[in-house]
N, C-alpha and C positions, 0 to 999 in steps of 0.2 A: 892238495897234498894229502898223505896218508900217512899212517904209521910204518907203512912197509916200504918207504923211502923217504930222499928227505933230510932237512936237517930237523932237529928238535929242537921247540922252543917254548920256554915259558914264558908267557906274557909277560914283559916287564918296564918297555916304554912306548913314546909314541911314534911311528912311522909314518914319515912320506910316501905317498902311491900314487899311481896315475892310472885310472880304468878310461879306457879308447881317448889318449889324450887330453881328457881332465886331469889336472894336478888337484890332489886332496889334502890341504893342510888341515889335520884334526883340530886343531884350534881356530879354527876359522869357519864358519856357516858357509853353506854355500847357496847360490842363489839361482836364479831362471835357470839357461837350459844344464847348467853342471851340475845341477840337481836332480834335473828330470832326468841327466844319463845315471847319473846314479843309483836313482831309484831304481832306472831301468834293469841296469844291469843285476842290481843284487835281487830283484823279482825275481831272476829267473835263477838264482841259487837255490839250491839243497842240496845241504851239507850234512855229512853224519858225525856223531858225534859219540861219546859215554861219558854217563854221569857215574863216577866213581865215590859213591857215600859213606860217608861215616861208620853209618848203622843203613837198617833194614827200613826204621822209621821214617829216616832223612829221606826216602827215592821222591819225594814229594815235590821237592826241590826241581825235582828235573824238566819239571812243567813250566814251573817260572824262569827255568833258565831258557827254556824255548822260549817264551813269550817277550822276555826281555832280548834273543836273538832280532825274532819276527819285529817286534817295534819299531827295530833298526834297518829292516829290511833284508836280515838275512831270514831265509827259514832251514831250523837243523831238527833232523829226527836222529832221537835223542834215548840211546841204549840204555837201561839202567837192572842191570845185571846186582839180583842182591846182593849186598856182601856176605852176608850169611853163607850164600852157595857160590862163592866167585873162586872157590877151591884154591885159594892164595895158603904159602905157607905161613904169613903172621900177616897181623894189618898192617904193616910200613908203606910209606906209599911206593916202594921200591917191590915191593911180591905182588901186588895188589896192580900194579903197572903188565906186572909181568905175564897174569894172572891175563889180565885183559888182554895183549899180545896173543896168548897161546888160542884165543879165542878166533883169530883169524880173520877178524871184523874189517874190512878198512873202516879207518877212521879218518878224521879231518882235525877233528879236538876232541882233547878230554878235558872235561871239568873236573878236577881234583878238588871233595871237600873235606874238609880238615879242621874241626874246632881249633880256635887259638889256647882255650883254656888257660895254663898258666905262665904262657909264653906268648913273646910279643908276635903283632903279626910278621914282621920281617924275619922272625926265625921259625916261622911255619912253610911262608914263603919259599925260606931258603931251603927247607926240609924238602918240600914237596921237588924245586929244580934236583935237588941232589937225588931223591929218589929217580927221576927221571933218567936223569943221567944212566947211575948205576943200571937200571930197567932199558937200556938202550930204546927207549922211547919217543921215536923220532917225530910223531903229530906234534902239534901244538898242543903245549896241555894250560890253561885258566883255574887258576886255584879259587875256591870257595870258600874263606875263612872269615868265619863268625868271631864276633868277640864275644866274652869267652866262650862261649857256649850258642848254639842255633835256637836253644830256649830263647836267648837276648832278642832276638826278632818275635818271638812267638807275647812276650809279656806286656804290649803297646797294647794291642786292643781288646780292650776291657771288653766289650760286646761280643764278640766272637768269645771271648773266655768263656764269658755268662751260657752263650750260645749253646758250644760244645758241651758244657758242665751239664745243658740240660733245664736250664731256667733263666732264660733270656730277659728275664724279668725282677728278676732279683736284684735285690740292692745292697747287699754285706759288702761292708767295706773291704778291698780283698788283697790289699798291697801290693800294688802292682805299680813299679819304678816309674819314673818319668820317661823320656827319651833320654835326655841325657841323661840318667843315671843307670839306664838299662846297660851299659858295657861296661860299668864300672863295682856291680853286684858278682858278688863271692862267687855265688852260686845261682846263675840264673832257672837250673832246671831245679832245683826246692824251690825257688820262689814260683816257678810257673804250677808246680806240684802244687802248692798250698794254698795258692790262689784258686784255682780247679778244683780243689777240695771245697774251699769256705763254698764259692759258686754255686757248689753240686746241692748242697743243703744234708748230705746224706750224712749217718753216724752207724756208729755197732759194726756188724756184718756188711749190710750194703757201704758203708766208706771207707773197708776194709778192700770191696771189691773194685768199687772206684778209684781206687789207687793202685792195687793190679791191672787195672786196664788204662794207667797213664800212657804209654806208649802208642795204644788207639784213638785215645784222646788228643796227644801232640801228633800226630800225623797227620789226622782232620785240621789242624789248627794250621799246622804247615800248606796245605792244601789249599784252603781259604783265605794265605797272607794276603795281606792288598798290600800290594807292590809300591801303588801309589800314596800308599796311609805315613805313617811316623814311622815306619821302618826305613823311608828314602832318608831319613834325616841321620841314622845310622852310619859314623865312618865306615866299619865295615860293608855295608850293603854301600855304601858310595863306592867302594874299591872296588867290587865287585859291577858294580856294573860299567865303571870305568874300564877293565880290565877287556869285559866281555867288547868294549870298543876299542878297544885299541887292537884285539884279534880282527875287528871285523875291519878296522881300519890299513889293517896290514896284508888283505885277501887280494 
């Protein structure tokens, strides 16, 4: 499917399928040869896609979201048009939809992401279907919503922090939340900011510049997530990749 037919759908439950005769219950493994047809078949997919980001920083994201495709056996190449230049009239996700549309791409999915901030995820959720709507956007579109913040993934690994700061060796104690306390912080980009600061070791002038260049800093950081680290332990990053199966489970 594409966005130039179609119905439109936001991911939101699990579906029944059947590829050459296999019945697929997502809750249930499957084994010998209804597995091999599976694999088979989605080997031979490529799918297209766009990642519609936040910010300019976030297109990082759009790697992991292939790679968490590809695991499952789809592969999708994967547009990431900045928002900066996506010539949308605001960033709703309803111009920004539209925005993508006048582009003329086919597509198959869009990943919509969308910090939760200081709204629950289900009324980010709801934002993103309703934008959709409005954006007569008929692909599948997979929301990406962080709690609160995409910082919330970025503040688990203490060693990448060190890393990027530039002194992977360092040992300043640098506050950086638990898992579970990582979705429940005010403010997780100050805390990723400060953490990056103590890291960097820098003062005067040069930590003046190292915090102008935070944006460079979290991008690399985004870049480098491990997918498989404390970030899977993350509800949000569970939803999210939940989500991205239940698309794949509905193909």
């Amino acid at each position: 499917m594409s966005q130039s037919g179609g119905n439109r759908r936001v991911v939101a439950r699990r579906t029944r399928r059947t590829v050459r005769g296999v019945a697929l219950e997502p809750s249930r493994l499957l084994d010998g040869a209804a597995r091999g047809t599976v694999a088979s078949v989605r080997r031979r997919m490529t799918l297209r896609a766009v990642f519609i980001a936040d910010g300019s920083s976030d297109l990082p994201l759009a790697d992991h979201l292939g790679e968490l495709c590809l695991e499952r056996g789809v592969e999708v190449t994967i547009a990431t048009p900045d928002p900066a230049r996506l010539n949308a009239r605001s960033r709703s996700v309803s111009d920004r939809l539209e925005a993508v549309k006048r582009l003329r791409d086919p597509i198959d999915v869009a990943f919509v992401h969308r910090d939760a901030e200081a709204q629950p995820p289900h009324a980010r959720r709801a934002e993103i279907e309703a934008g959709a709507i409005r954006a007569g956007f008929s692909a599948t579109v997979v929301p990406v919503i962080p709690v609160r913040m995409t910082e919330a993934w970025l503040v688990l690994d203490e060693a990448a922090v060190r890393s990027v700061a530039g002194r992977p060796n360092s040992s300043e104690a640098l506050g950086l939340p638990t898992w579970r306390q990582a979705e429940t912080i005010a403010d997780p980009k100050a805390t990723l900011r400060d953490a990056l600061v103590r890291a960097s070791g820098t003062s005067g002038r040069r930590r003046d510049q190292f915090i102008r260049d935070f944006d460079r800093h979290r991008s690399t950081l985004l870049t480098r997530l491990d997918r498989s680290g404390l970030v899977s332990r993350l509800s949000s990053w569970q939803q999210l990749v939940s989500d991205i199966e239940l698309w794949i489970d509905s193909l």
